[in-house]
C-alpha positions in Angstrom: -8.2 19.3 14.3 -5.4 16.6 14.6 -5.8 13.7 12.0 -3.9 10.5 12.6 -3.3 8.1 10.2 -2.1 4.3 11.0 -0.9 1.7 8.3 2.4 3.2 7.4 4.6 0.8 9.1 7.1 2.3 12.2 5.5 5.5 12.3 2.4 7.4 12.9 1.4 10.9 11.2 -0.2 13.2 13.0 -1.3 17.2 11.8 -3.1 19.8 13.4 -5.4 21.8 11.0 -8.0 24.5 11.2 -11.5 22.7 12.1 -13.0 26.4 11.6 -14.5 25.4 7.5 -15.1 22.2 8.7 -17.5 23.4 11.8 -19.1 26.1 9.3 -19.4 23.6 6.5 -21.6 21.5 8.5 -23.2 24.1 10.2 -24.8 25.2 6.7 -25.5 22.0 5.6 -27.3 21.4 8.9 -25.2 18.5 9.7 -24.6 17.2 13.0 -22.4 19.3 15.1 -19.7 18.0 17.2 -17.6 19.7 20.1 -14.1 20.3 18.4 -12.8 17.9 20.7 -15.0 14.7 18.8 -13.9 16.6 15.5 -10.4 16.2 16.6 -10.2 12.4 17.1 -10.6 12.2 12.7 -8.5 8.7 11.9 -7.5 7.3 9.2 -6.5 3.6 8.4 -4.4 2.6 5.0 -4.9 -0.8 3.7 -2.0 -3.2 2.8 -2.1 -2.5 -0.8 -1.0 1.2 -0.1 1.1 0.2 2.7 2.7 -1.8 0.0 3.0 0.8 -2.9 4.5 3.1 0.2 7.4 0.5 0.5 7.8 0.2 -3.1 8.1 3.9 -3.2 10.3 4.2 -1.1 12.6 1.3 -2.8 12.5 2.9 -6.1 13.6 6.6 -4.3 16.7 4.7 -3.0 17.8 3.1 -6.3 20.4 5.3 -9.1 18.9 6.7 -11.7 21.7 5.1 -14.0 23.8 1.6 -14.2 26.8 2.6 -13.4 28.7 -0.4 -14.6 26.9 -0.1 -18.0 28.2 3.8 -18.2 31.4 2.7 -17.2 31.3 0.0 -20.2 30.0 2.1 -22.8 32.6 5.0 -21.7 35.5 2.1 -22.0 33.8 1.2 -25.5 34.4 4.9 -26.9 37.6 5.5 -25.2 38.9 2.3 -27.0 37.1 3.2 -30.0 35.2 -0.3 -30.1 31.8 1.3 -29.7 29.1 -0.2 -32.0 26.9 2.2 -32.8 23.5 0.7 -35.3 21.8 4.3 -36.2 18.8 1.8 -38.0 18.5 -0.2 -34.7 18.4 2.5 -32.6 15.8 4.5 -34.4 13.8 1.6 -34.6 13.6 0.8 -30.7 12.8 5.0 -30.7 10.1 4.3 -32.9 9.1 1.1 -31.0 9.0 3.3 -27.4 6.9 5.9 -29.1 3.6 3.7 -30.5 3.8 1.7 -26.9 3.5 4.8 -24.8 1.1 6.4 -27.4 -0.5 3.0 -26.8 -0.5 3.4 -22.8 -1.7 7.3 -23.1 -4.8 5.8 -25.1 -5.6 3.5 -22.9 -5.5 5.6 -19.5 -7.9 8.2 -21.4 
């Protein structure tokens, strides 16, 4: 069975797969059988919003997982000894990140 899906912008997927479980499926449910040249003609259309979160995607893949220039600051900072370091603050932001993603978990529950 070869399953085309459109949407994705620049490119069409196509895969072949085994229609064998599908024919037997419907042939114990007493669903409508189709030659497995009908079967193979399966489409599939993706709207804009997933087109979208596809591009998105694919943005976020392409950007570094660090600022460099903020490394490269706070590297310069220790080297010259002129790092500020606020052991209260930082906790406190720690302690802040925790009870908003505790916050988030309880929500997508």
């Amino acid at each position: 069975m070869s399953v085309e899906i459109n949407g994705l912008p620049g490119r069409n997927i196509q895969s072949a797969g085994d229609n064998r479980q599908v024919a037997s499926a419907k042939s114990a449910t007493g669903g409508n059988r189709r030659s497995s040249a009908a079967a193979s003609d399966d489409k599939v259309s993706l709207t804009s919003s997933a087109t979208q979160l596809q591009e998105l995607s694919s943005r976020i893949a392409q950007l570094p997982v660090a600022d460099a220039a903020l490394v490269a600051e706070t590297q310069r900072a220790v080297a010259t000894g002129s790092f500020h370091f606020e052991p209260a603050v930082a906790a406190n932001n720690l302690l802040t990140q925790e009870k908003e993603l505790a916050t988030l978990e309880a929500h997508s529950k």
